[in-house]
C-alpha beads as a LAMMPS data file, in Angstrom:
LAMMPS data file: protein, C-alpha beads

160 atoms
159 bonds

1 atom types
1 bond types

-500.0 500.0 xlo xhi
-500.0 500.0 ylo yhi
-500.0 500.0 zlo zhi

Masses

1 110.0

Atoms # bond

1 1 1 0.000 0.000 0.000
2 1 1 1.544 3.474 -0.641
3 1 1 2.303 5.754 1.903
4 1 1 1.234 9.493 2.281
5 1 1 5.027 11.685 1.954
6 1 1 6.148 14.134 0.966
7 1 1 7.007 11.973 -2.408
8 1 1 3.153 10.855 -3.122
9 1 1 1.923 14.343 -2.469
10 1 1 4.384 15.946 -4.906
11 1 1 3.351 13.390 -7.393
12 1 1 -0.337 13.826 -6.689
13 1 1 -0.193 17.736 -7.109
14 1 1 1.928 16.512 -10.571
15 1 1 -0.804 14.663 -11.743
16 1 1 -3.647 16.695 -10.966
17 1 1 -2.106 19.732 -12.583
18 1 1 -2.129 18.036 -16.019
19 1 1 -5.413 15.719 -15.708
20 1 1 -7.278 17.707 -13.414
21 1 1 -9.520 16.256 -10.678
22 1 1 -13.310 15.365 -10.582
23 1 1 -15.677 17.858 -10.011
24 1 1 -13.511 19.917 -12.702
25 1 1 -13.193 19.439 -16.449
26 1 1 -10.973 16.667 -15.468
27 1 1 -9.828 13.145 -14.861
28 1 1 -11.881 11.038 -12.084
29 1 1 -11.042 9.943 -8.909
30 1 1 -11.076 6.181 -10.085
31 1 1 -8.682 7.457 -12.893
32 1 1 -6.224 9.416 -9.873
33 1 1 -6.585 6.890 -7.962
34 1 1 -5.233 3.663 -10.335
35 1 1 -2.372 6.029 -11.444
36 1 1 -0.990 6.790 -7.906
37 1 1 -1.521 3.051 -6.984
38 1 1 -4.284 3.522 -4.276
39 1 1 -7.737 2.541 -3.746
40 1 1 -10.874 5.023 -3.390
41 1 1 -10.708 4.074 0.321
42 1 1 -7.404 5.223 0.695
43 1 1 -8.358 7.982 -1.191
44 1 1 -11.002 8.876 0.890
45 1 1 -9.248 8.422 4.203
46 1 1 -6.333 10.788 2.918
47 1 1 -8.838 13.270 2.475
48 1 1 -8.536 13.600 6.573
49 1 1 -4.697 14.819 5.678
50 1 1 -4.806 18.248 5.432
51 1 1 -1.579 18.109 3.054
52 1 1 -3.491 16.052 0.864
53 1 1 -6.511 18.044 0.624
54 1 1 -3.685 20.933 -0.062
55 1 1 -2.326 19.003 -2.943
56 1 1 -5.273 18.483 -4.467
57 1 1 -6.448 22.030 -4.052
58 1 1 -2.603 23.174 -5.523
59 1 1 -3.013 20.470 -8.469
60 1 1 -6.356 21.946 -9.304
61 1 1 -5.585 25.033 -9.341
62 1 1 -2.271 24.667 -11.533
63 1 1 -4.564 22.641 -14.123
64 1 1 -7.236 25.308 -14.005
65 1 1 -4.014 27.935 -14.900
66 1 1 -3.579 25.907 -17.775
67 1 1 -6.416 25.480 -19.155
68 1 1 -7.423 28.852 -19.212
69 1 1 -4.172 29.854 -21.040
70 1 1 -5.265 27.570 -23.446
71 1 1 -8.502 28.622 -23.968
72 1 1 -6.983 32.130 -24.037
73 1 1 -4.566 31.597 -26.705
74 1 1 -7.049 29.963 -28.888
75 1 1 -9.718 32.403 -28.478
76 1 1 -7.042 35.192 -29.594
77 1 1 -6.288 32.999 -32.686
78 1 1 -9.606 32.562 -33.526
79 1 1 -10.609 36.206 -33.236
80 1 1 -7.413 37.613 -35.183
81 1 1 -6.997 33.981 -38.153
82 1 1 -4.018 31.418 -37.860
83 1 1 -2.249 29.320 -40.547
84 1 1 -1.374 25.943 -40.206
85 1 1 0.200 23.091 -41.928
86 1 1 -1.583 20.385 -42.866
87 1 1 0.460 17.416 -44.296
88 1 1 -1.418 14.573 -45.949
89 1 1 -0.045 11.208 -47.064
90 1 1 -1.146 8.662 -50.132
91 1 1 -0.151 5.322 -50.790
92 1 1 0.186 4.572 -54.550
93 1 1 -1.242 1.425 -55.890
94 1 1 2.620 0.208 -56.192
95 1 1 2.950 0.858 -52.465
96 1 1 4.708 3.947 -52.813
97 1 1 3.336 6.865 -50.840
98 1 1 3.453 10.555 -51.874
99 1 1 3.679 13.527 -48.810
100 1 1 2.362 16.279 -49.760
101 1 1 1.864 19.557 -47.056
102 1 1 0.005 22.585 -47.564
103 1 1 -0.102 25.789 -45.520
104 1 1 -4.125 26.976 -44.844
105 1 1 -5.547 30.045 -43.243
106 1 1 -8.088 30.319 -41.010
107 1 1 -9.717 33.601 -41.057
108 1 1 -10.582 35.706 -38.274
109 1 1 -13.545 34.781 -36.518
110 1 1 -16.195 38.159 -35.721
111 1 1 -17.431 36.926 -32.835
112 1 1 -14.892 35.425 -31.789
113 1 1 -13.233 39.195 -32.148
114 1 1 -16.211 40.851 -30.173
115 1 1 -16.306 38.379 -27.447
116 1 1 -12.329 39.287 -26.751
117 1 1 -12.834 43.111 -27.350
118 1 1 -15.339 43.607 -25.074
119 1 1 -13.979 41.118 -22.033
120 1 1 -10.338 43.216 -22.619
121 1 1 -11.482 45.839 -23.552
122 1 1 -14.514 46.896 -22.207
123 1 1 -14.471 50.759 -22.157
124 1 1 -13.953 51.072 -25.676
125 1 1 -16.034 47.817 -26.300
126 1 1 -19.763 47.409 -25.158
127 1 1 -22.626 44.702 -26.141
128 1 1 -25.214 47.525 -25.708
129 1 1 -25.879 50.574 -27.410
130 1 1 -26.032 54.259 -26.260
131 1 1 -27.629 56.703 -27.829
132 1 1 -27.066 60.572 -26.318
133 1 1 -28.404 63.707 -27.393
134 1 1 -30.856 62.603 -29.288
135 1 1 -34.566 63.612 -29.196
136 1 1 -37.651 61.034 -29.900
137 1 1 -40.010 62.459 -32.412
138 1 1 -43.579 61.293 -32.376
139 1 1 -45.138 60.657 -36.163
140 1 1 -48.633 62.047 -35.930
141 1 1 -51.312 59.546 -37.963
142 1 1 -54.090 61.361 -39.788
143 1 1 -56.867 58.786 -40.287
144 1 1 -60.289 60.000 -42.553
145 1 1 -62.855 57.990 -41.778
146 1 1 -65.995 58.253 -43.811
147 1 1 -69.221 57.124 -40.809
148 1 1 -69.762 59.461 -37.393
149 1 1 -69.632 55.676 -35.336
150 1 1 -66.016 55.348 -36.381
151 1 1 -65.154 58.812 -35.802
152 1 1 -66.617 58.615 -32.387
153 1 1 -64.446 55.307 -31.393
154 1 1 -61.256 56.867 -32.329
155 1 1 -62.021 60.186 -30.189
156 1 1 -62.345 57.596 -27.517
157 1 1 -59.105 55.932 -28.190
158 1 1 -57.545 59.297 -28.149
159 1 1 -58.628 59.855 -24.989
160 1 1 -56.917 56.783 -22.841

Bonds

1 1 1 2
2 1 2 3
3 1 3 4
4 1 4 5
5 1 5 6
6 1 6 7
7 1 7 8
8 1 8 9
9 1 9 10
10 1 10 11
11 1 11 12
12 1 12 13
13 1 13 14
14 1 14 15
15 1 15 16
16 1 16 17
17 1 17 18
18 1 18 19
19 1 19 20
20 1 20 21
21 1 21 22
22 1 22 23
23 1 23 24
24 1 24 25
25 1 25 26
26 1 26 27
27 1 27 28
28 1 28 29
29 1 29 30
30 1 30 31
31 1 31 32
32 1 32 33
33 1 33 34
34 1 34 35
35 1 35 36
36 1 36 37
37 1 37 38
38 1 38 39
39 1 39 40
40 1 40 41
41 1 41 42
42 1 42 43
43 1 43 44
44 1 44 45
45 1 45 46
46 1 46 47
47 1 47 48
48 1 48 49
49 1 49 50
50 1 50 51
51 1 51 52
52 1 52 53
53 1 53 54
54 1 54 55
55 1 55 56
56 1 56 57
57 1 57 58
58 1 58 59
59 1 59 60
60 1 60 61
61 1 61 62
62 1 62 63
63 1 63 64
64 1 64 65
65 1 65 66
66 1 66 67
67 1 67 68
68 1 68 69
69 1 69 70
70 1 70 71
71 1 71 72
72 1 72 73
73 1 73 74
74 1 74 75
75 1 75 76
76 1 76 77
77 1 77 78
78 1 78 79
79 1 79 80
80 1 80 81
81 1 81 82
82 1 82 83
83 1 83 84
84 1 84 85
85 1 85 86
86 1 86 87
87 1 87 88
88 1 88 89
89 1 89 90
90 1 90 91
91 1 91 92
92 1 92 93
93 1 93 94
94 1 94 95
95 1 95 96
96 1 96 97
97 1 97 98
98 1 98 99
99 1 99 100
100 1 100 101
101 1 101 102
102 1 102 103
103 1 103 104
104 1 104 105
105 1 105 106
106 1 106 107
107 1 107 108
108 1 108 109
109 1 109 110
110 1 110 111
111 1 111 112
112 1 112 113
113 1 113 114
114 1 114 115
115 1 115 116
116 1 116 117
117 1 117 118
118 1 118 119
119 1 119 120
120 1 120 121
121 1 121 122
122 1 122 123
123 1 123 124
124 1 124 125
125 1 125 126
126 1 126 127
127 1 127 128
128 1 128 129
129 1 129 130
130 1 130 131
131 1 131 132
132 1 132 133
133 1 133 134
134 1 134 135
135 1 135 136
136 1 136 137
137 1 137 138
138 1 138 139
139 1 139 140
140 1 140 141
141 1 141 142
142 1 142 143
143 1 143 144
144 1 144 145
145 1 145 146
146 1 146 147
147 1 147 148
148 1 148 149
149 1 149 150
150 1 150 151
151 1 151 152
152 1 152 153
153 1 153 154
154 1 154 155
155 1 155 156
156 1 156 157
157 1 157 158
158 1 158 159
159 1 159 160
């Protein structure tokens, strides 16, 4: 059975902060637990160790760090275009195979652009609209109506 050191909770905090831990966008328990060599129930009992539950919390965090970098950098190549390289490969019918790589754009993505604008941004960028100085103009409707019981409803619309 493996102990609880100094060792296991360096390792622990390792593996968290590139899988992540349940309850996160992450790896399960069952999945940490088979990788450090333990069962659930020593899991669970460790959880008394308050330099466990501070590995875990350190792991998490470090794998949170991460992933929001991540998401960062793609959501700033998405909003401004990327190239890439895409390299395919065929196998002739004489069993000969042919590389051949091509460079491709992607093109900026507008929402992708606005979403990043106004989180970065936000007093240059806004999702609503202001309007100042401006004054509202009613438009006056002339209706000609031809009976007196007509006339006499739309006096009494007038009036509410």
């Amino acid at each position: 059975m493996a102990k609880l050191n100094s060792k296991m909770l360096e390792a622990c905090t390792e593996w968290i902060s590139e899988n992540g831990l349940s309850g996160r966008c992450g790896a399960k328990v069952k999945d940490f637990c088979e990788r450090m060599g333990i069962s659930k129930t020593t899991y669970y009992n460790w959880l008394g160790n308050v330099y466990f539950v501070d590995a875990i919390k350190k792991g998490n965090e470090m794998f949170e760090d991460k992933v929001r970098n991540e998401v960062v950098q793609s959501l700033i190549k998405a909003a401004t275009g990327y190239d890439y390289t895409e390299v395919r490969t065929k196998v002739n019918e004489d069993g000969t195979t042919e590389t051949t790589t091509t460079t491709k754009h992607v093109t900026a993505n507008v929402t992708a652009c606005i979403f990043l604008l106004t989180n970065i941004a936000p007093g240059y960028w806004k999702h609503k609209q202001e309007i100042k100085g401006l004054e509202t103009q009613a438009t006056i409707l002339n209706i000609t109506v031809q009976d007196d019981e007509t006339k006499k409803l739309l006096e009494k619309l007038r009036e509410k």
